[in-house]
N, C-alpha and C positions, 0 to 999 in steps of 0.2 A: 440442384441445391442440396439435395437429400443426401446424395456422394458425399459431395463437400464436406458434410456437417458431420457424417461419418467417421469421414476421416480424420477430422480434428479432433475431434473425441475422442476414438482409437490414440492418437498420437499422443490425447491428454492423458491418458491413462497410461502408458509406457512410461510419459515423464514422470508422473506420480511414484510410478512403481523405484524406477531410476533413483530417484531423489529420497524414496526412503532407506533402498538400500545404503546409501552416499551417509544419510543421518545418522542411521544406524550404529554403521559405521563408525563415523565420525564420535558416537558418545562412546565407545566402546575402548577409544586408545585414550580418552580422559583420565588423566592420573588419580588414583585414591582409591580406595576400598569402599564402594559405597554401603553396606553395612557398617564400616569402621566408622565413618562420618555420620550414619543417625547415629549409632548407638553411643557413640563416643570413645576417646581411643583407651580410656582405662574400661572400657567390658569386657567381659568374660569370653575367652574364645569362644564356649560352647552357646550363648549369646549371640553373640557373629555369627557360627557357623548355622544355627536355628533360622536366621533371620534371611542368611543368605539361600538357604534349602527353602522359604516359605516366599520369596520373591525371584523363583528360580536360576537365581544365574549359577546354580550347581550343572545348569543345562547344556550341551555345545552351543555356540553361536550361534550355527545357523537355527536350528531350535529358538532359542530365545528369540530371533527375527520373525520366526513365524508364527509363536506366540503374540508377539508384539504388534504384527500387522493385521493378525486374525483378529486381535481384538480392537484395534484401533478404527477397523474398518468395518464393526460390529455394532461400535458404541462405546465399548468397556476400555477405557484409556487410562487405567488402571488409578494409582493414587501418587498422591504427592508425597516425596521422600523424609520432604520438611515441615509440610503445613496439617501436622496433626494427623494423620492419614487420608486427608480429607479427597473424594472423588477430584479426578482431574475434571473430566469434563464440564461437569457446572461451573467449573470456577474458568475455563477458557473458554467457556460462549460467553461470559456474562462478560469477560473484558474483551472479547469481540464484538460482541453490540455494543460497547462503547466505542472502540475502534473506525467498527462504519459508522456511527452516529460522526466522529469527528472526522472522518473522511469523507463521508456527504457534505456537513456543512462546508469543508476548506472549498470541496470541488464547484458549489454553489457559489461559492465568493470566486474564486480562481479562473473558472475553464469561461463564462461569459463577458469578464474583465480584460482575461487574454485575448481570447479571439478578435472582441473591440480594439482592442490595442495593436493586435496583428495584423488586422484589415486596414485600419486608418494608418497604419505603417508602411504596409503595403502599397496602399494607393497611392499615398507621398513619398516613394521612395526618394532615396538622397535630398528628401526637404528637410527642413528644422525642424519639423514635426515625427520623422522620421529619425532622425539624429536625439530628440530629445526622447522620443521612447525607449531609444535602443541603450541610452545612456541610461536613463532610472532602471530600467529592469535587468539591466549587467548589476548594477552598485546594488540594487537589493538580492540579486543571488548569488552577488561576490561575497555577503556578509554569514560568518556560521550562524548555523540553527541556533544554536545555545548563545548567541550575540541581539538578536532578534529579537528573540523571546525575551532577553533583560530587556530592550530598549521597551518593546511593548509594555511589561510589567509595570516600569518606572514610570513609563509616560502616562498611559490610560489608566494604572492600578492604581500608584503610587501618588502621580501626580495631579492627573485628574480625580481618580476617583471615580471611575465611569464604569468601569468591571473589575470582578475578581480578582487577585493574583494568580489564585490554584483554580483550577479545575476537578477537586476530588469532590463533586458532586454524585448523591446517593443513585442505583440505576432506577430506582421507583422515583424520583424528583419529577416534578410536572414538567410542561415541555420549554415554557420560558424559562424555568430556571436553569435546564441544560442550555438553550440556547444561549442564554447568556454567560455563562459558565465556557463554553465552546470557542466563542468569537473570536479572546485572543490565540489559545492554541490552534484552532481555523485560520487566523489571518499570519500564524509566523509558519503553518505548514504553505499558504497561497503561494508567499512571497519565494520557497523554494520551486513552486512549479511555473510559475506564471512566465521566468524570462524563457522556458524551453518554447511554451505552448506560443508563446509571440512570437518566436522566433521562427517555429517550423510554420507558423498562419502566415504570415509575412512574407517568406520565402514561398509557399502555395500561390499567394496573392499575385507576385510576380511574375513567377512561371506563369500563370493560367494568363494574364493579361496581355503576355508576348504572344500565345497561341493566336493562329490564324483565324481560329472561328470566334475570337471574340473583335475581331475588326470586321469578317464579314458582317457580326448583326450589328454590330452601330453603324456600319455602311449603310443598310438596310434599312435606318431609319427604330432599330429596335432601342428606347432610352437604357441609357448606361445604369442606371441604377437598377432595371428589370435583368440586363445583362449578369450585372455583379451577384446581385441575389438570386436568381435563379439559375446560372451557369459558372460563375467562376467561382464562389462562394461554396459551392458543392462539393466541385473539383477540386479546390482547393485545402479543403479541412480534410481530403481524406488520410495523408500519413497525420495531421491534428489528430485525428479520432486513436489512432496509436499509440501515440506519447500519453494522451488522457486515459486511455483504457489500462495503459500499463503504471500509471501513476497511481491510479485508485488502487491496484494491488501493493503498493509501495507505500502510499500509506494506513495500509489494513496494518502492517510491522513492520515497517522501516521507522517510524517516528522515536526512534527510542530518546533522542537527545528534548525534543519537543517535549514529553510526557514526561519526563523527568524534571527539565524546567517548570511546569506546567502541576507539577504533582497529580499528571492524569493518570485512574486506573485504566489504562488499553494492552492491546499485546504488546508492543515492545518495552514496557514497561514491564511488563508480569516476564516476559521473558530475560532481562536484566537480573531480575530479582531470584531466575532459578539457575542462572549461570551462577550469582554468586555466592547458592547454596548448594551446588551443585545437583540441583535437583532432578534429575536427569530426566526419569519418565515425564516430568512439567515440560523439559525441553524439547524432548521430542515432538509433543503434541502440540507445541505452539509453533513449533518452526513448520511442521507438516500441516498444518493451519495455514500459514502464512504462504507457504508454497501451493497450497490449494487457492488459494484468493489470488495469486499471481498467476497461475495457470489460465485459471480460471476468467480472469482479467483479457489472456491474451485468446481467448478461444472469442470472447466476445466483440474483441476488436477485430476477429480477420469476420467472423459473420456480420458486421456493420461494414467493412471495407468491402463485402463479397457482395452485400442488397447498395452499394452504394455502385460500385462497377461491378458489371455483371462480368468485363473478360477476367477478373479474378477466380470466379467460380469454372473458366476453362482451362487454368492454368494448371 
């Protein structure tokens, strides 16, 4: 097991390395002068050029990368190009702890409702009950993010009356006021993961209940409902535990349409708001954030699939 854990780690760390060069990169061929854009484009050259000498990119490229890495993996994630000069880093934890705050609550409502859905799917295949599942959770994750979110708004905001519209609640706010604040952008991120996670429990459910060894023990006299839970149920949520593990990294910055709806402060939200100031060092550290919680996401799903089957840790 100790191998194993080795080695995904080792693997985590190349991708990281990978992915920052790739970012890097990628902000590098962005058009615009970014001195010319703080300062604005009537400054003074010798303005510009001051600015662009004391934010080094007088430096080579590769230089500037390894400036950029040394410090990013230091702590010092330098400053925001747009927002006053203000440190990056405080200002991308603080929309990260809200990020997992709403990616716990979704996955709390989501991944228990799923699985319920996918077993009792499962068990009735081609019944009405099966047909009628598979039909609600296609038509709710046929509908966009930003369609969802209105309907919820309207309905429970708007109509009832029952929660918020926004979610721009303070991060010091006590804990019922976030949770209540969370519900509807929790329950329109649920609605995009729920029909995957039914789908692949569903499909577990079936496979395992064709296997040979779940007819020998009710042969055997072993009750079907001690079968299910303790042997097919197992077997069955292991590629489940995959799609959920990598979901949680997906909603650490992928929600940007939700958060916007939603007027949530989270990463895909702060990272919209530096694409369109171009704020470049904010980009970097939110997308290499985001790719760390995705990484990250997948190291913990194969060590849960490795203590769950053990011939994964021989393969």
């Amino acid at each position: 097991m100790l191998r194993f854990l080795v080695r995904r780690i080792l693997l985590l760390a190349v991708t990281l390395l990978l992915t920052s060069v790739f970012i890097f990169a990628l902000t590098q061929v962005l058009p615009g002068d970014v001195p010319r854009l703080i300062l604005g484009r009537d400054a003074p050259p010798q303005a510009v050029e001051d600015l662009r000498e004391r934010l080094g990119l007088n430096e080579s490229v590769p230089q500037q990368y390894v400036n950029w890495l040394m410090g990013f993996v230091s702590g010092d994630w330098g400053t925001s190009f747009t927002g006053g000069s203000a440190p990056i880093r405080p200002l991308v934890m603080e929309r990260l702890g809200n990020s997992l705050r709403l990616a716990a609550v979704a996955l709390v409502i989501s991944v228990p409702l799923s699985i319920a859905l996918g077993v009792l799917a499962g068990l009735f295949e081609n019944s009405w009950i099966d047909s009628l599942i598979s039909i609600l959770t296609l038509s709710v994750v046929g509908l966009p993010e930003f369609v969802t979110g209105l309907i919820l708004i309207n309905v429970f905001a708007l109509g009832l009356n029952w929660l918020p519209a926004s979610a721009s609640v303070p991060s010091n706010a006590a804990l019922g006021d976030w949770l209540r604040q969370l519900i509807l952008p929790a329950l329109a991120a649920s609605f995009v993961l729920m029909a995957y996670v039914v789908r692949m429990t569903r499909a577990g459910i079936i496979d395992e209940l064709k296997k040979p060894y779940v007819r020998t023990a009710i042969l055997k006299g072993v009750p079907q409902r001690q079968v299910i839970t303790r042997h097919v149920l197992r077997n069955a949520l292991l590629p489940t535990i995959t799609v959920i593990a990598v979901s949680f990294g997906w909603l650490i910055g992928g929600l940007v349409v939700i958060e916007n709806v939603f007027s949530f402060p989270g990463l895909g939200r702060l990272m919209t708001n530096a694409v369109e100031r171009k704020d470049i060092p904010l980009m970097q550290s939110v997308v290499m954030v985001t790719i760390f919680f995705f990484a990250v996401s997948n190291l913990i799903a194969d060590l849960l699939y490795a203590l769950l089957n053990p011939r994964i840790r021989l393969e």
